[in-house]
Each structure stands twice: as structure tokens, then as C-alpha cells.
N, C-alpha and C positions, 0 to 999 in steps of 0.2 A: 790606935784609939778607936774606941766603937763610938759612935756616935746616931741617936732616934732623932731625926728629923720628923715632927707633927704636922700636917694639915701638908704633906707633899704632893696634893693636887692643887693646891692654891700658886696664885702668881710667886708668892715667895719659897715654898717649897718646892714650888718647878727650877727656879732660880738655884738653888739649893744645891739641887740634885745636878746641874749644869756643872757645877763648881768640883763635884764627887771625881770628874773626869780630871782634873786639875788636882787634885791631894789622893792618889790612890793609896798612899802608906795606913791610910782610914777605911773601915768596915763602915759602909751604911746602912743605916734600917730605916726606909721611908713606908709613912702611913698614914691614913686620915682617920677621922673619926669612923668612917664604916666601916673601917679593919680595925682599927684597936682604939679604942675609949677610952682613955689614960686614966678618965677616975674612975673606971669600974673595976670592982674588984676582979677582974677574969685580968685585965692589965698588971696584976700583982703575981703573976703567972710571970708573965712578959721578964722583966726585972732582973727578977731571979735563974734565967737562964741563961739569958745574955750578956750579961752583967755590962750594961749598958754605962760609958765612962762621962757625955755629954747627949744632953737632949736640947733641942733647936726647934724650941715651942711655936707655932706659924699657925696662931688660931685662926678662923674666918672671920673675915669682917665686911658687915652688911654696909651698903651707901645707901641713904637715906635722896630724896628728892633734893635737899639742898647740896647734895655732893654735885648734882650733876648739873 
């Protein structure tokens, strides 16, 4: 299975990629938004080459003052 892991420099896509070493019968493709921008169309590129089977969406998420 191919599988696009998003936002693979965040906590959860580090975690992610940790796991890649545990199931190698999988192709992974890690990236964040300053490699590939999933809703720009240069991403419709992306897609159709790889023919990518599961994407493992890990947007960023800001904490606010009350988080901490």
C-alpha cells in the first residue's frame, strides 16, 4: 500500500514515520506543507503519479494561551 503522510514534521507525523519502521510491506511518502500543499493545484501532479492508496492528514495545530 502507498500511503501520504501530511504535516510529517509535526509531533504526530514524526510518530508516524516511527511506526514506517514497524509495517515496511508500505511505501511512504512524508511531507509538510513546504513541500507539497495538498490543495494547490501543483499537488494534482502529486496524485497522479503515485497513485497514492491512503493519506494520513496531520495538519498543524496552534496552542492558544489557555492551552498552556
Amino acid at each position: 500500500m502507498k500511503i501520504l503522510i501530511t504535516g510529517c514534521n509535526g509531533q504526530l507525523g514524526n510518530e508516524m514515520q516511527l511506526l514506517e519502521k514497524e509495517n515496511p510491506q508500505h511505501t511512504y511518502f512524508n511531507t509538510d506543507v513546504a513541500e507539497l500543499d495538498i490543495t494547490s493545484k501543483e499537488a494534482n501532479k502529486f496524485w497522479g503519479v503515485w497513485f497514492i492508496d491512503r493519506v494520513i492528514f496531520e495538519p498543524h495545530m496552534e496552542t492558544t494561551e489557555a492551552d498552556n
